[in-house]
N, C-alpha and C positions, 0 to 999 in steps of 0.2 A: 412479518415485520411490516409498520406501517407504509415503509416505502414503498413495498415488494406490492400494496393494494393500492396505492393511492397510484402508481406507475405502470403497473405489471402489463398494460397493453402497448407502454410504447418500448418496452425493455426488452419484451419477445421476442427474439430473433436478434436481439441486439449484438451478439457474441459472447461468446463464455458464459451459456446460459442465460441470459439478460445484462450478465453482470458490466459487460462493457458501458452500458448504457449507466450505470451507479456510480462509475468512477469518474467516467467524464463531465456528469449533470452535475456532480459533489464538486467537481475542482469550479467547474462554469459558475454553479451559484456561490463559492467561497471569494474567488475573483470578484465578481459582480457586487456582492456583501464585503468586500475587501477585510475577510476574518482567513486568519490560516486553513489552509489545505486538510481533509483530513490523511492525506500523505505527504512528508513532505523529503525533500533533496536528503533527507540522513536514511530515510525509511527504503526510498528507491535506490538508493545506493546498497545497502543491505540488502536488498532483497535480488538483486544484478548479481551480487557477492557470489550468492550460491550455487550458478551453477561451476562456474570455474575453481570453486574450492573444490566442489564434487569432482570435478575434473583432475586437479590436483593430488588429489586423496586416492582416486582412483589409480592412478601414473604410480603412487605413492605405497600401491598395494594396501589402499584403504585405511593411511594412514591419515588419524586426525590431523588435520591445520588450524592454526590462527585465524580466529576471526577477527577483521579488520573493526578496531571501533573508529567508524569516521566522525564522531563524535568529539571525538577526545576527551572520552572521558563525563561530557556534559549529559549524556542520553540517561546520567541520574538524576539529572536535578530537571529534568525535561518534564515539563506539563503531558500527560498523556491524552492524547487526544482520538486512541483510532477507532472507538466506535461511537456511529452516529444515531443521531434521534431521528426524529420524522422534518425536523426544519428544511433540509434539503430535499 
Protein backbone atom coordinates (compact mmCIF):
# COMPACT_ATOMS: atom_id res chain seq x y z
CA UNK A 1 0.00 0.00 0.00
CA UNK A 2 1.24 3.41 -0.72
CA UNK A 3 0.90 4.39 2.86
CA UNK A 4 2.73 1.32 4.16
CA UNK A 5 6.04 2.96 1.79
CA UNK A 6 5.59 6.45 1.90
CA UNK A 7 5.61 5.81 6.22
CA UNK A 8 6.86 2.36 6.89
CA UNK A 9 9.98 4.00 8.94
CA UNK A 10 8.07 5.94 11.23
CA UNK A 11 5.21 3.00 11.84
CA UNK A 12 7.97 0.38 12.79
CA UNK A 13 7.59 -0.29 16.08
CA UNK A 14 4.58 1.75 16.36
CA UNK A 15 2.28 -1.13 17.73
CA UNK A 16 0.17 -3.73 16.20
CA UNK A 17 2.67 -4.11 13.61
CA UNK A 18 2.96 -0.40 12.49
CA UNK A 19 -0.66 -0.34 12.49
CA UNK A 20 -1.09 1.97 15.51
CA UNK A 21 0.77 4.56 13.93
CA UNK A 22 -2.11 4.52 10.64
CA UNK A 23 -5.01 4.94 12.82
CA UNK A 24 -3.81 7.74 14.84
CA UNK A 25 -2.05 9.85 11.66
CA UNK A 26 -5.66 9.06 9.66
CA UNK A 27 -7.87 10.56 12.58
CA UNK A 28 -4.86 13.63 13.13
CA UNK A 29 -4.80 14.46 9.31
CA UNK A 30 -8.93 14.11 9.11
CA UNK A 31 -9.17 16.56 12.16
CA UNK A 32 -6.49 18.78 10.67
CA UNK A 33 -8.45 18.58 6.97
CA UNK A 34 -11.75 18.87 9.13
CA UNK A 35 -13.15 15.67 6.59
CA UNK A 36 -14.66 12.71 8.40
CA UNK A 37 -12.70 10.15 10.39
CA UNK A 38 -12.13 6.96 8.42
CA UNK A 39 -13.67 5.41 11.66
CA UNK A 40 -16.12 6.89 13.26
CA UNK A 41 -18.32 6.82 16.89
CA UNK A 42 -20.92 4.04 15.02
CA UNK A 43 -17.78 1.90 13.75
CA UNK A 44 -16.18 2.00 17.33
CA UNK A 45 -19.02 1.12 18.98
CA UNK A 46 -19.38 -1.95 16.92
CA UNK A 47 -16.37 -2.94 16.96
CA UNK A 48 -16.39 -2.68 21.43
CA UNK A 49 -19.71 -4.76 20.79
CA UNK A 50 -17.84 -7.96 20.15
CA UNK A 51 -16.06 -8.77 22.67
CA UNK A 52 -18.96 -8.83 25.31
CA UNK A 53 -21.33 -10.49 22.82
CA UNK A 54 -18.62 -13.25 22.73
CA UNK A 55 -18.96 -13.14 26.26
CA UNK A 56 -22.50 -13.53 26.27
CA UNK A 57 -22.76 -16.26 23.69
CA UNK A 58 -20.35 -17.92 25.50
CA UNK A 59 -22.22 -17.88 29.33
CA UNK A 60 -24.99 -18.75 26.69
CA UNK A 61 -23.42 -22.07 25.72
CA UNK A 62 -22.62 -20.45 22.32
CA UNK A 63 -25.59 -19.14 21.73
CA UNK A 64 -26.08 -16.48 19.01
CA UNK A 65 -27.04 -12.72 20.21
CA UNK A 66 -28.29 -9.71 18.73
CA UNK A 67 -26.31 -7.54 17.40
CA UNK A 68 -26.76 -3.96 18.46
CA UNK A 69 -27.32 -1.66 15.33
CA UNK A 70 -26.41 1.70 17.04
CA UNK A 71 -27.20 3.10 13.95
CA UNK A 72 -30.68 2.85 13.86
CA UNK A 73 -31.09 1.48 11.11
CA UNK A 74 -29.17 4.59 9.09
CA UNK A 75 -25.59 2.29 8.52
CA UNK A 76 -27.82 1.69 5.09
CA UNK A 77 -27.98 4.76 3.77
CA UNK A 78 -24.31 5.55 5.24
CA UNK A 79 -21.62 6.70 2.74
CA UNK A 80 -18.92 3.97 3.13
CA UNK A 81 -15.98 5.26 3.90
CA UNK A 82 -13.41 2.62 5.46
CA UNK A 83 -10.79 2.31 3.03
CA UNK A 84 -8.24 4.76 2.33
CA UNK A 85 -6.12 6.14 -0.48
CA UNK A 86 -2.60 7.35 -0.16
CA UNK A 87 -3.97 11.22 0.98
CA UNK A 88 -3.30 10.54 4.57
Amino acid sequence: HPLWKRYEARATGAGHGGMDFFVVHAFIEACKAQVQTPLDAYDAAAWSAVTPLSEMSIAAGNAPQAFPDFTRGLWMKRRQDFAMDDSF
